[in-house]
C-alpha positions as CSV (number, residue, x, y, z in Angstrom):
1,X,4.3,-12.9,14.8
2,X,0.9,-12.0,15.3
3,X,-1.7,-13.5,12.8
4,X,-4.5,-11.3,11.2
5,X,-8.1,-12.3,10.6
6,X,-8.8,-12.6,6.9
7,X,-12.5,-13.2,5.5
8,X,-12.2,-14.4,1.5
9,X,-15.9,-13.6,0.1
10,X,-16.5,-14.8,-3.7
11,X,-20.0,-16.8,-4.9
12,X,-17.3,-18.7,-7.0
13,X,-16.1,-21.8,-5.5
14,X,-13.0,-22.5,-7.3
15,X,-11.9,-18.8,-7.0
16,X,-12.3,-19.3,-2.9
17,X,-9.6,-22.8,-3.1
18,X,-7.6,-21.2,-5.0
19,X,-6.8,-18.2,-3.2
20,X,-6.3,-20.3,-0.1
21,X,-3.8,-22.1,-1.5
22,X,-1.8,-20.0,-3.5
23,X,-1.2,-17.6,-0.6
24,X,1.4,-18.3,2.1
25,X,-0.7,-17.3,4.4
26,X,0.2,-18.1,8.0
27,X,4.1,-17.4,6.9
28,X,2.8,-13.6,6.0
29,X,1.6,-13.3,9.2
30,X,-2.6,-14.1,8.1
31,X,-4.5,-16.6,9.2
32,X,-8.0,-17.1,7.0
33,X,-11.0,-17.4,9.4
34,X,-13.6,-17.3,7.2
35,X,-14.4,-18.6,3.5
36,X,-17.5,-17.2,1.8
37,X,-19.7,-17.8,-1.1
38,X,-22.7,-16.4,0.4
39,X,-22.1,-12.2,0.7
40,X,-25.0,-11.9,3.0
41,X,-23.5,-14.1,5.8
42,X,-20.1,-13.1,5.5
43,X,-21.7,-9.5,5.8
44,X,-23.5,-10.7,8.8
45,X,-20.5,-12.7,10.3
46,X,-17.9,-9.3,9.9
47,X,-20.5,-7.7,12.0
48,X,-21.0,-10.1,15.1
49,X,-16.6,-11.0,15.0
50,X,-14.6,-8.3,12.3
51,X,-11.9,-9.3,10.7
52,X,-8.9,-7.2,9.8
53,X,-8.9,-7.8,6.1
54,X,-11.7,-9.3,3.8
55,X,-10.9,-10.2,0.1
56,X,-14.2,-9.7,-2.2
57,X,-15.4,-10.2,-5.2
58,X,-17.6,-7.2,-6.9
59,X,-20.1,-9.5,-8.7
60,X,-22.4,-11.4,-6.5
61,X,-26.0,-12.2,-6.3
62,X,-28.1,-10.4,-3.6
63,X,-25.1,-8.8,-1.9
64,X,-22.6,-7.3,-4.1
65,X,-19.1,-6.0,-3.6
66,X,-20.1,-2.6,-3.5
67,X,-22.9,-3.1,-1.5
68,X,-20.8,-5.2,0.9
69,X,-18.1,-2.1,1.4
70,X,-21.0,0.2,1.8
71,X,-22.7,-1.1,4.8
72,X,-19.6,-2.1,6.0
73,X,-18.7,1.4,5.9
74,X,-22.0,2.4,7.1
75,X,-21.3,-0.2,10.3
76,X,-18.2,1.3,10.8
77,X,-16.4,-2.1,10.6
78,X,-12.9,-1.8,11.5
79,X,-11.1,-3.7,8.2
80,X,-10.0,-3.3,4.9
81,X,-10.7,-4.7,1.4
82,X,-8.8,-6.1,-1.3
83,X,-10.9,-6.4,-4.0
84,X,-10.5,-9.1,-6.2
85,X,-11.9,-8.2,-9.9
86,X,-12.0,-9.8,-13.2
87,X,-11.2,-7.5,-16.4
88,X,-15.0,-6.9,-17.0
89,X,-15.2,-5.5,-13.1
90,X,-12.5,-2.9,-13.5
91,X,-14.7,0.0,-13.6
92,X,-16.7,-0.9,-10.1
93,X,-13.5,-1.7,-8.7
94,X,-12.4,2.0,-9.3
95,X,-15.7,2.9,-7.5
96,X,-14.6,1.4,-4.7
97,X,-11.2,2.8,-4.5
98,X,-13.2,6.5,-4.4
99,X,-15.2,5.1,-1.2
100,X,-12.0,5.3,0.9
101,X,-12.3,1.4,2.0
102,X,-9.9,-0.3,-0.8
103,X,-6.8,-0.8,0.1
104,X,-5.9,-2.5,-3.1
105,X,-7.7,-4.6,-6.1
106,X,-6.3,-7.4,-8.0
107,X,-7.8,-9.2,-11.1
108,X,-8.6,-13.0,-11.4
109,X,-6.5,-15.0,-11.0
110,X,-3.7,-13.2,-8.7
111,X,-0.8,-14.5,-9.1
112,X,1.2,-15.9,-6.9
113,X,4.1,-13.4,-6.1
114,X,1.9,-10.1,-6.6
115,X,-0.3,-11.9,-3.7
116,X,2.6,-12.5,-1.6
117,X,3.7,-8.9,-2.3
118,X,0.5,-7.5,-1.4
119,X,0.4,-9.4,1.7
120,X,3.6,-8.1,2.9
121,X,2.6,-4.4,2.0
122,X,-0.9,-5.3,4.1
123,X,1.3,-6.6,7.2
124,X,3.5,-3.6,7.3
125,X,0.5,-1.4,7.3
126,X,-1.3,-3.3,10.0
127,X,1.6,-3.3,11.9
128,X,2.3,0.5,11.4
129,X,-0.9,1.1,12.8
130,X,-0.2,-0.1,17.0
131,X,3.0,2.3,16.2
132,X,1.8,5.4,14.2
133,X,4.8,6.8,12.2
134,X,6.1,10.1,12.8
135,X,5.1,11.4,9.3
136,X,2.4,10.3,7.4
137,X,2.8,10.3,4.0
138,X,-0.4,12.4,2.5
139,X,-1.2,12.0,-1.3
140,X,-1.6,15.8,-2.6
141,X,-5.3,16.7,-3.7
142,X,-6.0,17.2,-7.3
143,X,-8.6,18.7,-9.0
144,X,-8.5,15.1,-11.6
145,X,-10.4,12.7,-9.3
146,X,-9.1,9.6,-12.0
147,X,-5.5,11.3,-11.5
148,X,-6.1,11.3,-7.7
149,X,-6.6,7.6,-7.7
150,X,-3.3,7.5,-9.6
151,X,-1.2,9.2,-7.2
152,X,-3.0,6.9,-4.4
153,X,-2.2,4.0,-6.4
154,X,1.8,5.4,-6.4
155,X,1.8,5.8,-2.8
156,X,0.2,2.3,-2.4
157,X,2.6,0.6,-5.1
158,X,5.9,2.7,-4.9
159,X,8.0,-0.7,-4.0
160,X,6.6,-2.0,-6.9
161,X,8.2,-1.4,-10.7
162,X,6.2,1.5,-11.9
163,X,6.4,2.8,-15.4
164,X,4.3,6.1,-16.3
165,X,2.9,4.5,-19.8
166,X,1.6,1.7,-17.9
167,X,-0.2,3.3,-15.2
168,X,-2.0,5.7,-18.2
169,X,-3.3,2.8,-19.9
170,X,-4.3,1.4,-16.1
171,X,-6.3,4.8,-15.5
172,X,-7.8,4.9,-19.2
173,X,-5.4,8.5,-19.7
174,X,-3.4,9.3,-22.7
175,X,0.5,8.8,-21.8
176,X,1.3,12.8,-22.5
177,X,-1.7,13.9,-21.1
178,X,-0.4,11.9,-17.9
179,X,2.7,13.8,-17.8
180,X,1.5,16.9,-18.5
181,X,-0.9,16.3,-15.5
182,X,2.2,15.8,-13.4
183,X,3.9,18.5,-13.9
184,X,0.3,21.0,-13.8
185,X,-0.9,19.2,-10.3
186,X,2.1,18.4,-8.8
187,X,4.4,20.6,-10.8
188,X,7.1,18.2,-11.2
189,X,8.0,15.4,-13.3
190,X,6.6,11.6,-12.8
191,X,9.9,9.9,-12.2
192,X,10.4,12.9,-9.7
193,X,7.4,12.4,-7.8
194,X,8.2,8.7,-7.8
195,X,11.3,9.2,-6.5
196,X,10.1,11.8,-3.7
197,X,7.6,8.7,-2.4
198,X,10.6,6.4,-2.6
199,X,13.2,8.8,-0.7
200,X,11.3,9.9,2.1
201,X,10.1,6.8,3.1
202,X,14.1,5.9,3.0
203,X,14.6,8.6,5.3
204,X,11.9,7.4,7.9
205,X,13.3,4.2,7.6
206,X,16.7,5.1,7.8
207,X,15.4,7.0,11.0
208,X,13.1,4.8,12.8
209,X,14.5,1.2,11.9
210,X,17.8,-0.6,12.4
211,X,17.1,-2.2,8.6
212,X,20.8,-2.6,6.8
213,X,20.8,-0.2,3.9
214,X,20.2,-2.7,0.9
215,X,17.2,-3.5,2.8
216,X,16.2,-0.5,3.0
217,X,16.6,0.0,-0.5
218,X,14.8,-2.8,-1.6
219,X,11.6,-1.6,0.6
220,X,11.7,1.4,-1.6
221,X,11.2,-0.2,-4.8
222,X,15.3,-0.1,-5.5
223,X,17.3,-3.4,-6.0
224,X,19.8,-2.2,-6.8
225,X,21.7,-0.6,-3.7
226,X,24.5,1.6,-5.7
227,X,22.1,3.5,-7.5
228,X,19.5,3.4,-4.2
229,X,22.9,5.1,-2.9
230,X,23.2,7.7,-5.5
231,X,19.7,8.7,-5.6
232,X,19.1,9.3,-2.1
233,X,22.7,11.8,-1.9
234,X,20.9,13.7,-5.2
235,X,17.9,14.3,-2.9
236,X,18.9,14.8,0.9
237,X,22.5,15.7,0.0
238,X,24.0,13.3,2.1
239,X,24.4,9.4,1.6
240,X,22.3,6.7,3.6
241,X,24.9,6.2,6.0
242,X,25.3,9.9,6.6
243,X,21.7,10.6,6.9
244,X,21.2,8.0,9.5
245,X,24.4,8.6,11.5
246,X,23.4,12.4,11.4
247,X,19.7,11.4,12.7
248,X,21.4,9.1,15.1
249,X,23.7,11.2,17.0
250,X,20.5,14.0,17.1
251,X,18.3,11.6,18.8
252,X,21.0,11.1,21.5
253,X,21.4,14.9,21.7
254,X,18.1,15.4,22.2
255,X,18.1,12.6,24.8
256,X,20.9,14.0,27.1
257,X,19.2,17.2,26.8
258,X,21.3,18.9,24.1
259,X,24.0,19.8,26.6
260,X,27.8,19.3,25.0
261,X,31.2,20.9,25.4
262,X,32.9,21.2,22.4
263,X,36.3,21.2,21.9
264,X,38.1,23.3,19.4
């Protein structure tokens, strides 16, 4: 498995340790190259050897968070950030979720298995990226720019439990004004919109991987594989296992040039 370059970048000592070690790292397919407290020199050592992902804090002396992303951005450094907030920085962490760099924020102190699970979302997405995928999956644009970082945050998080209450309060809205949003901007419901993330990222899985179906399930934010099952005949109108078959035995049609006698 190949190993990605991680910077961590936080004037807090004890924040830097413990990230290192609550993270299972070099099993996730990381290897951390770089530990920080100074922003200025890990800005200056991104520059002369980038790595793929740097975690940062948002508040530090003479080179903050921000400012880091900025000129990073400016640079045209080839990585992305996970910012690592506490409560009081939630507001600049949303400001850097609307410069485009942010993959994902977390707040101090991560815990352990929403690291690990962010890890594992950040390894797919590297990975995807040698192999482009044959549809990308575009968030819709909204005239709301705090609802547009919600829906990014649903595309981000869809494997993840997500409940439409919760995400409100995240994104400082008012739960019915949330789902009235939905249904004005993307004129259907949240749970359907959900489920639309979660199904046709099923179907490219089901298409372009060799995953077993509970897997697959899982991936998409479903543990439990019976009602994964039932979901995905409501939407494409055929189960899993028919769906991939069907996409199967049209790949090999296409690869024997389409040619077939049929017998009647």
């Amino acid at each position: 498995m190949e190993r990605y370059r991680v910077f961590l970048v936080d004037d807090e000592p004890w924040a830097l340790v413990y990230l290192e070690k609550i993270g299972n790292w070099e099993e996730m397919g990381f290897c951390i190259t770089g530990k920080f407290e100074n922003s200025v020199e890990a800005f200056n050592q991104a520059v002369s050897d980038p790595p793929d992902v740097i975690f940062i804090d948002i508040r530090m002396p003479e080179l903050d968070g921000l400012g880091f992303m900025k000129k990073a951005l400016e640079a045209g450094l080839p990585c992305r950030f996970v910012v690592v907030s506490g409560f009081a920085e939630f507001g600049y962490a949303q400001e850097a979720i609307r410069m485009g760099v942010v993959y994902d924020y977390c707040l101090k102190p991560i815990a352990r298995d929403k690291l690990t699970m962010l890890l594992s979302r950040l390894h797919k997405i590297l990975e995807d990226q040698k192999q482009p995928e044959p549809e990308k999956e575009e968030v819709p644009l909204t005239e709301n720019p705090v609802f547009q970082e919600l829906l990014t945050y649903m595309h981000r998080h869809f494997q993840e439990k997500l409940i439409l209450k919760e995400l409100a309060e995240q994104y400082h809205l008012n739960a019915n004004y949330c789902c009235a949003l939905f249904n004005k901007e993307t004129g259907v419901s949240f749970s359907e919109y959900l489920t639309s993330i979660r199904m046709r990222e099923a179907e490219r899985l089901l298409t372009h991987t060799t995953l077993s179906l509970e897997e697959i399930a899982v991936q998409c934010g479903i543990q439990d594989y019976y009602y994964f099952n039932k979901v995905f005949k409501k939407y494409s109108g055929e189960t899993p296992s028919q769906y991939r078959r069907q996409k199967k035995n049209a790949g090999s049609q296409n690869a024997d040039g389409g040619c077939y006698e049929t017998e009647l």
